[in-house]
C-alpha positions in Angstrom: 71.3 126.9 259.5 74.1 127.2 257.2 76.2 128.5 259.8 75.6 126.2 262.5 76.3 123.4 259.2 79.7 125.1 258.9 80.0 125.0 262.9 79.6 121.4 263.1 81.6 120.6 260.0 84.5 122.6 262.1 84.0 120.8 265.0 84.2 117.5 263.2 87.1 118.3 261.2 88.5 119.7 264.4 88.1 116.0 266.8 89.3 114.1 264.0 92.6 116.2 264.0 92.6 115.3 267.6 91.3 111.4 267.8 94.8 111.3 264.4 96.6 112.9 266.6 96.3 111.1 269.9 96.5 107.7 267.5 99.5 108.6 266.4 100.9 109.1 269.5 99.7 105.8 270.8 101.0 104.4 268.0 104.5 106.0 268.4 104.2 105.1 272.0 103.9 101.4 270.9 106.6 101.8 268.6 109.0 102.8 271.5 107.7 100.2 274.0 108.1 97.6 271.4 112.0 98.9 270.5 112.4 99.0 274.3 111.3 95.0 274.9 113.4 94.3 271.6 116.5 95.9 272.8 116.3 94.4 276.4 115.5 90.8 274.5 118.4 91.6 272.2 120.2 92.7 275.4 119.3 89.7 277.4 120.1 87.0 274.1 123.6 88.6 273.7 126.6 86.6 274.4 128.9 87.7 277.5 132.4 86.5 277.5 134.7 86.6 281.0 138.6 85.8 280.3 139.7 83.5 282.9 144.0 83.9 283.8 145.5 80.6 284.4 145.9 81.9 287.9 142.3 80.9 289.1 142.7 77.6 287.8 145.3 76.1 290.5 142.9 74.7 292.8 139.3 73.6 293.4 138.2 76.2 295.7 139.6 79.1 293.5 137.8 77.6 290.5 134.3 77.4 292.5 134.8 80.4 292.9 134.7 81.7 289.6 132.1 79.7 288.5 130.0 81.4 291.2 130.7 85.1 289.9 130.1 83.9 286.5 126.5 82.5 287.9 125.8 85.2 289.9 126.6 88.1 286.8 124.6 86.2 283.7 128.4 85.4 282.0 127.3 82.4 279.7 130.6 81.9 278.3 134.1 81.6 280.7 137.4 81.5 278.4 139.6 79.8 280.6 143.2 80.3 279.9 144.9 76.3 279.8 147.9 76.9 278.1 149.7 79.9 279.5 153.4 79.8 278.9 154.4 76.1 276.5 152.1 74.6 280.0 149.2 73.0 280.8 146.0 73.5 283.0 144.7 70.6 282.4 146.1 66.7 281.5 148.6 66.2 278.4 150.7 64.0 276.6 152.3 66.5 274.6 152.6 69.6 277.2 154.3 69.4 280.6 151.7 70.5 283.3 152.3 73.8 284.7 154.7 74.6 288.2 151.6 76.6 289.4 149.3 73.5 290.0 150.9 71.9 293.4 148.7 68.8 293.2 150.3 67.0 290.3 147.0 64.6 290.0 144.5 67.8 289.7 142.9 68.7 286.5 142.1 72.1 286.5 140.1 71.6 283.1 138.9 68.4 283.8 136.9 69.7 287.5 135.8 72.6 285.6 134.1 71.4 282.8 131.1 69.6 284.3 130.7 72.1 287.5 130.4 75.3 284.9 127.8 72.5 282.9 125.4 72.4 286.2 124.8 76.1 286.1 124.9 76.4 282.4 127.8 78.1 281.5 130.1 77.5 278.3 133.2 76.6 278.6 136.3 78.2 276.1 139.9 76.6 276.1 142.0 79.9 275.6 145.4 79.4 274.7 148.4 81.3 274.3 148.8 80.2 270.9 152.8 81.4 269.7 153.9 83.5 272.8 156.1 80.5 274.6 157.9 82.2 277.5 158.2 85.4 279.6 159.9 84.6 283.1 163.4 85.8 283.2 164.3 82.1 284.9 164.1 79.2 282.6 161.1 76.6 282.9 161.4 73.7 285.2 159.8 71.0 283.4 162.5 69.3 281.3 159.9 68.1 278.6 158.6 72.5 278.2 159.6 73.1 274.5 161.5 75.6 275.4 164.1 73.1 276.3 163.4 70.5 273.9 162.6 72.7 270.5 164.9 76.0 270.7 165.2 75.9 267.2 161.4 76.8 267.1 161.5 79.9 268.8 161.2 83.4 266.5 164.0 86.1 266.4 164.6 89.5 265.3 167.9 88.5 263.7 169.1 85.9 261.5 171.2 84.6 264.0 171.5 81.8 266.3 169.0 83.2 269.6 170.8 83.9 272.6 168.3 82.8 275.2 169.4 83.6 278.4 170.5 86.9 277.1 167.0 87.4 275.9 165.4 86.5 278.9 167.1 89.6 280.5 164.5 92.1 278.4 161.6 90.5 280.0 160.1 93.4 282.6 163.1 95.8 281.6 162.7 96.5 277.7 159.5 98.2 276.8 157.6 96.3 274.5 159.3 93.1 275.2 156.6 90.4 275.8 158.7 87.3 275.7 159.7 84.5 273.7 157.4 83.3 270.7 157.9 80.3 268.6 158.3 81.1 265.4 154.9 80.9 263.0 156.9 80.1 259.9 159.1 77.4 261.4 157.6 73.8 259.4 157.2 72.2 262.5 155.8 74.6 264.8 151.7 74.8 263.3 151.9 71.4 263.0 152.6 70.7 266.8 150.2 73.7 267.9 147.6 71.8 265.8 148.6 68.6 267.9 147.9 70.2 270.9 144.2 71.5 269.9 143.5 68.0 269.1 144.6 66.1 272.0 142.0 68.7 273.8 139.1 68.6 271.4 139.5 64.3 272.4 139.8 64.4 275.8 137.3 67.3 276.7 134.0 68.5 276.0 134.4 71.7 275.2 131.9 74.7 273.8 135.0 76.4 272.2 138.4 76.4 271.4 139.9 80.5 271.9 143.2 81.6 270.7 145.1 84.2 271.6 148.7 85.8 270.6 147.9 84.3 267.4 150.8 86.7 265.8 154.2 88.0 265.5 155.9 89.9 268.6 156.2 93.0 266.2 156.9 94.2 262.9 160.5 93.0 262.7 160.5 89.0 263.7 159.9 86.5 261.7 163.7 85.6 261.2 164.0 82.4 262.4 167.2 81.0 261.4 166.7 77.6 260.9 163.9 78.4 258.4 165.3 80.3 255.6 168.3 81.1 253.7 170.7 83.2 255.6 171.2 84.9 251.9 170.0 88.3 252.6 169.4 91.6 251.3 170.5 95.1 252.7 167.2 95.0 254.9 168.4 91.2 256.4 165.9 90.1 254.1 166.2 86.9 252.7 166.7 87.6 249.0 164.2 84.9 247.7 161.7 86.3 249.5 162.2 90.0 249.3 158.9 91.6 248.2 156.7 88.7 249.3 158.0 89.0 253.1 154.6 90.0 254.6 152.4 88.2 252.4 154.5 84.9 253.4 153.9 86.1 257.2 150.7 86.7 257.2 150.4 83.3 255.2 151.7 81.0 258.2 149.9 82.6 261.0 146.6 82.3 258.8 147.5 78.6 257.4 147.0 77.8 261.4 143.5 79.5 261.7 142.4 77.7 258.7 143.7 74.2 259.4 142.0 74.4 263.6 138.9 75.5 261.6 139.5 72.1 259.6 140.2 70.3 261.8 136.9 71.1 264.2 135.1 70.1 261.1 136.9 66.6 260.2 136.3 65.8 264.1 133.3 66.8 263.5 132.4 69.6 266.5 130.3 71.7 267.7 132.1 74.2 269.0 132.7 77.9 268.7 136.5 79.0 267.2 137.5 82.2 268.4 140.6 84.6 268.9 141.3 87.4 270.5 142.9 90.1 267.8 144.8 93.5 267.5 141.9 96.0 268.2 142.8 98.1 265.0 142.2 96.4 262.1 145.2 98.0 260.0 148.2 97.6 262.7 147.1 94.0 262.9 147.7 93.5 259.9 150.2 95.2 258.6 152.4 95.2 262.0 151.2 91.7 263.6 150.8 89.7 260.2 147.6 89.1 262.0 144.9 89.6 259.3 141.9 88.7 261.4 139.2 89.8 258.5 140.1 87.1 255.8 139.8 84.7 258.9 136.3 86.6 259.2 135.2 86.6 255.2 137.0 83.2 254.5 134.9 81.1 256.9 137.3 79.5 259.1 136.4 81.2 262.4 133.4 82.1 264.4 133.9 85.2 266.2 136.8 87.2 266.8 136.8 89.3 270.2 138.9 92.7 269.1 141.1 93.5 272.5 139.5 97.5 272.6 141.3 97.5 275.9 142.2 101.6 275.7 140.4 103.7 278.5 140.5 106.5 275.7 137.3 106.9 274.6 138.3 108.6 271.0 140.7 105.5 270.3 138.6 102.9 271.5 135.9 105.0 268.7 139.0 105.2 265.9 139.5 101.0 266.2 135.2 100.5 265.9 135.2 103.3 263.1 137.8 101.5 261.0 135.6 98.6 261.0 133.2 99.9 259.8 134.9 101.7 256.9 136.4 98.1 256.1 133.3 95.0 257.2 130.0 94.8 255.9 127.5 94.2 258.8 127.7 90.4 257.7 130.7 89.9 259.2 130.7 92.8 261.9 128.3 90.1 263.7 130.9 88.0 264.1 132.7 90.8 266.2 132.8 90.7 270.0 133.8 93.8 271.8 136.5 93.1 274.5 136.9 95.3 277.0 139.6 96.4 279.7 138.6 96.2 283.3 142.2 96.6 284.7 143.2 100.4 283.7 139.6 102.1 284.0 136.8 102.5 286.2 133.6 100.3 285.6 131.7 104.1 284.7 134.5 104.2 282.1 133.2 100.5 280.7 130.3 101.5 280.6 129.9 104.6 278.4 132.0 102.2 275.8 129.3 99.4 276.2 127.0 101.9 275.3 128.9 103.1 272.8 129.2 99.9 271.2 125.4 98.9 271.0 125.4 102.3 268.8 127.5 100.5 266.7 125.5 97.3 266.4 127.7 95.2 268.5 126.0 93.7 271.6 128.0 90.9 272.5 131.0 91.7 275.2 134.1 90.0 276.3 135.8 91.3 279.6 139.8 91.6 280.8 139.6 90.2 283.3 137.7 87.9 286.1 141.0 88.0 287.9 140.9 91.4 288.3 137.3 91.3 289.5 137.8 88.7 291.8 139.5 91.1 293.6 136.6 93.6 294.0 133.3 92.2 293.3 131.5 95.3 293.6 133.2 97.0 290.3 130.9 94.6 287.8 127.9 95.8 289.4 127.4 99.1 287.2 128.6 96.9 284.5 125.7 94.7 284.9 123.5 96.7 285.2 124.2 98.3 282.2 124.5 95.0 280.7 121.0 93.5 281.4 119.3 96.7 281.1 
């Protein structure tokens, strides 16, 4: 008897192993299926961002069109590109309407706005914030500010600006994006901050975005009008000196802060954003563009880091150095732009992947023009996107 005791106490010790083990199996099974419906809910509730180029906005059909690949691919949130060059997409009494838009009575903006609304899409005012000009013929609107304000516009050299002979880099000096006003110019924020205003009254917009909010480079900033041609041996001027960068990186941030001001005197309810230097030290330190005070301070909602390389490792590098620098608090606040006009859509997709690794599962893309163009490259993308 004693043995057959022993026998059953075996056996009992021996299905209870079993009935822990399949429990926990279920259990981890649950666990999995519960992760999965999370990360496709997190996956589904994550913002996607498509970057409009002024280009699509010339006339109704082209627009319709847009708005139908944005419908058609889940985008809930077009940044439409209004000011381009000193120009407008859409009507002004402060900027001349661009030479693009052949029927002087269309507004672009205006159309838009309420056709995106119907399908329930969000709509972003981007605008070239400090890059003015980069055609190597002069505007033809007389009123462009180009024509009327030279004395705004940024220079390597504390010298009167040659711009004609400046003009003559565009497409043929490497590097050479255009002309920029100049950040620290008095009057120059002031009129930007003009300009978002007269658009956050006459349209209803979900957010304002702002791009080449920064220097050309490392070595502008020199506009002569602005400070005392008393320089150092660097053509630094002396009362300055040591406090160059700081006072740099002070104007283009003094404009971040006072938009953020001035959506909250208006009293909005809109989204700020801008799109920023991917690497988080050369923007600041090379651009002036210090896109994580904007972050900690407050005075912007997200900031959509242009990853644009088709190199894995240094689209990896720019997201590791945000993380050695941002607490998770204001990594949320991150959206992950990403290049669809130098890599295949297989290529965007191991770095969406690679990204939601990272925590960050929102996703701006470069650009709907180039998409337009082949339809079929989003699909993988998609896919990926709403899996």
């Amino acid at each position: 008897m004693k043995r057959v005791i022993v026998k059953i106490n075996q056996n009992s010790k021996f299905n209870a192993s079993i009935k822990n083990r399949a429990m926990n199996i279920i259990a981890l099974f649950f666990c999995l299926i519960c992760n999965l419906a999370f990360t496709r809910n997190e996956n589904a509730n994550s913002d996607r961002y498509l970057w409009v180029v002024r280009t699509a906005l010339t006339d109704k059909k082209n627009i319709d069109k847009m708005i139908q690949f944005a419908t058609l691919n889940r985008v809930n949130n077009i940044i439409v590109q209004v000011r381009g060059r000193g120009d407008a997409y859409y009507n002004s009494n402060i900027v001349p309407k661009s030479s693009l838009i052949k029927d002087r009575e269309f507004d672009p903006l205006g159309y838009l706005i309420p056709k995106a609304k119907e399908k329930g899409v969000n709509i972003h005012a981007w605008l070239n914030t400090y890059l003015l000009w980069s055609s190597k013929k002069m505007p033809i609107q007389k009123n462009h500010v180009l024509l009327t304000n030279p004395n705004w516009l940024d220079h390597n050299s504390f010298s009167r600006i040659n711009i004609e002979k400046e003009l003559l880099k565009v497409g043929t000096e490497k590097g050479y994006e255009g002309l920029y006003l100049s950040p620290d110019h008095p009057e120059v924020n002031p009129y930007l901050i003009s300009i978002f205003k007269e658009l956050f009254i006459n349209y209803k917009l979900d957010g304002i975005h702002l791009d080449y909010i920064r220097f050309h480079d490392s070595d502008y900033g020199k506009n002569m009008f602005t400070y005392s041609r008393d320089q150092n041996n660097d053509g630094i001027p002396v009362k300055l000196n040591n406090q160059w960068s700081n006072i740099k990186r002070k104007s283009i941030t003094d404009l971040v802060r006072k938009t953020s001001s001035l959506i909250t005197e208006l009293g909005l309810d809109i989204e700020f954003s801008a799109a920023v230097k991917p690497n988080l030290y050369t923007a600041r330190e090379r651009f002036y563009q210090e896109w994580d005070i904007w972050i900690a301070a407050g005075y912007i909602d997200k900031v959509m880091i242009m990853n644009y390389s088709p190199d894995l490792k240094i689209f990896s590098d720019n997201i590791n150095i945000i993380f050695k620098n941002l607490p998770l608090k204001y990594r949320k606040k991150i959206v992950m732009g990403l290049a669809t006009y130098n890599q295949t859509s297989d290529q965007v997709v191991s770095k969406i992947k690679y990204a939601r690794i990272a925590s960050m599962n929102d996703f701006a893309f470069f650009s709907y023009n180039v998409m337009s163009h082949n339809p079929r490259y989003f699909r993988l993308i998609k896919n990926e996107l709403y899996k």
